[in-house]
Structures are given as C-alpha cells and as structure tokens.
Backbone as CSV, one residue per row, in Angstrom:
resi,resn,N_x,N_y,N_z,CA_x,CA_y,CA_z,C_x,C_y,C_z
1,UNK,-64.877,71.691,47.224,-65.964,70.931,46.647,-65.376,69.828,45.758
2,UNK,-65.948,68.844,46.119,-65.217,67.578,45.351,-65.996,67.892,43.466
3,UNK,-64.657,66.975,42.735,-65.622,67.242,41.006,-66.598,66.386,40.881
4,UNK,-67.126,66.554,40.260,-68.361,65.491,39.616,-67.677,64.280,39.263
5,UNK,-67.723,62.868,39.165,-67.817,62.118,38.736,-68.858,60.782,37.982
6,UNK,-68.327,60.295,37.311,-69.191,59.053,36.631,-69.711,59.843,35.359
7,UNK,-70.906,59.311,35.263,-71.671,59.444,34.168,-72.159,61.002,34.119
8,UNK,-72.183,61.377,35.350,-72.515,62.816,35.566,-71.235,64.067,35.084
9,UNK,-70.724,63.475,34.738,-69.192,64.466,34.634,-69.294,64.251,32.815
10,UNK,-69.695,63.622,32.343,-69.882,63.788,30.605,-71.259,64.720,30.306
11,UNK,-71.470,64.966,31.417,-72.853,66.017,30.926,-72.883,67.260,30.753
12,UNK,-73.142,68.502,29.780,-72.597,69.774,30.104,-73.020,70.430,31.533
13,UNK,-73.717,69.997,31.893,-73.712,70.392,33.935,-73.076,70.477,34.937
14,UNK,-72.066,68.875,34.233,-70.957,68.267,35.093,-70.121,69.109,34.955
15,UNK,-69.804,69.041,33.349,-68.209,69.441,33.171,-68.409,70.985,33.733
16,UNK,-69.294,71.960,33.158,-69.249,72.972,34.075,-69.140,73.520,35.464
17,UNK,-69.549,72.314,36.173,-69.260,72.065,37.586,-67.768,71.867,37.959
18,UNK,-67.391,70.761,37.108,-66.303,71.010,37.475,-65.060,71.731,37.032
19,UNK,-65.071,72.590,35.708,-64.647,73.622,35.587,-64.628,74.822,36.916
20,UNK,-65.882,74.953,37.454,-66.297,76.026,38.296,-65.536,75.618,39.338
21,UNK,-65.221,74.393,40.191,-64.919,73.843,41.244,-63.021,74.404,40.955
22,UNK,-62.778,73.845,39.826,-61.010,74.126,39.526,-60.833,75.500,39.904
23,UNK,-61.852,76.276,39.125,-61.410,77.680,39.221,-61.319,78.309,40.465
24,UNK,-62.335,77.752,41.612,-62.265,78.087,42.389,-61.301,78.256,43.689
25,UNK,-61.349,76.983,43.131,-59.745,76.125,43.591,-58.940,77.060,43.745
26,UNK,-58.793,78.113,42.898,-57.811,78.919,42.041,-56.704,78.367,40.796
27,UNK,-57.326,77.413,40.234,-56.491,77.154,38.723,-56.599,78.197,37.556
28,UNK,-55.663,78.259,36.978,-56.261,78.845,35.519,-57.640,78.464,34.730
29,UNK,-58.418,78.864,34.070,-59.122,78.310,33.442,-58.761,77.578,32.160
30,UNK,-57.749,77.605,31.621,-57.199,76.021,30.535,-57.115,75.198,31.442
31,UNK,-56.373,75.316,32.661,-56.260,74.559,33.626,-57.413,73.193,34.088
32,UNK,-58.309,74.104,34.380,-59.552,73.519,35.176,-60.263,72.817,34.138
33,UNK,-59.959,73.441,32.754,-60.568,72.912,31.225,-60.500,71.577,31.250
34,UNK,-59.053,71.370,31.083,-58.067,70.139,30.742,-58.810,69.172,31.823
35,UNK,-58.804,69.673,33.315,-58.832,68.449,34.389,-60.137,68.150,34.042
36,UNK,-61.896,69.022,33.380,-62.590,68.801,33.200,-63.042,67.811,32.285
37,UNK,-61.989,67.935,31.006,-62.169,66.798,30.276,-61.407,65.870,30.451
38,UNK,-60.785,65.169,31.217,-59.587,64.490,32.091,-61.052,63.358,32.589
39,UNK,-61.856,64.198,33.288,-62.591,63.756,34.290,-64.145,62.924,33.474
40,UNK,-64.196,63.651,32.514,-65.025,62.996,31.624,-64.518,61.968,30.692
41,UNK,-63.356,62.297,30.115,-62.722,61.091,29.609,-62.966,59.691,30.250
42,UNK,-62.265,59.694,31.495,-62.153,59.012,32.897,-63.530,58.352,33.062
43,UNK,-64.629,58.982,32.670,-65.883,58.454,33.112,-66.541,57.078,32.266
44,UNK,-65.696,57.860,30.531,-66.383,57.079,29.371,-65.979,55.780,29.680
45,UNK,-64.513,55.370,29.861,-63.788,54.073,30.132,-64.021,53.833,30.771
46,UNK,-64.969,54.161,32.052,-65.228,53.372,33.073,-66.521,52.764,32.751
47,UNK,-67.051,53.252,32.171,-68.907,53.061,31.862,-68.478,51.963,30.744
48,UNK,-67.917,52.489,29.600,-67.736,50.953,28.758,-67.335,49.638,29.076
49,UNK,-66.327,49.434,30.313,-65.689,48.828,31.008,-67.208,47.423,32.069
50,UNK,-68.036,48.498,32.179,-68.943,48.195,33.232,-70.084,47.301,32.367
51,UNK,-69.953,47.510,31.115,-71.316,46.721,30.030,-70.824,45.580,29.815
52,UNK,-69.630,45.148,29.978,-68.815,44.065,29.735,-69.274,43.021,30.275
C-alpha cells in the first residue's frame, strides 16, 4: 500500500496510515514513526512552497 501523501499525510489519519502501512511492511514501529513524520514534514514544504 502506497503512504499517504500531501496535505493528507499532516493529518492524524494520514500519519496513522502511514505508520500502519510501514508496519506492515514489516518495519519496526520507531521505524515506520520516523518515515511517518519524514512524510509529513515533506508535505509542509511542499504546501508552503505552492502559496508562493
């Protein structure tokens, strides 16, 4: 299952999604943590980027 991205991945829905998706994966769960907020990070700079 692909992760959530964009604006949808800063939402607690997202990131839980894609926590759930890592784990499934079979990552650790710090693991899947980290890439979750990786992925939301990733989203903010893109969205500020876009008001410009």
């Amino acid at each position: 299952m692909p992760l959530v991205k964009g604006a949808k991945a800063k939402s607690r829905k997202g990131f839980s999604a894609n926590v759930k998706a890592e784990m499934d994966a079979g990552k650790k769960q710090s693991q899947a943590v980290a890439i979750a907020y990786a992925m939301s990070r990733k989203s903010k700079t893109k969205d500020k980027n876009k008001h410009k």
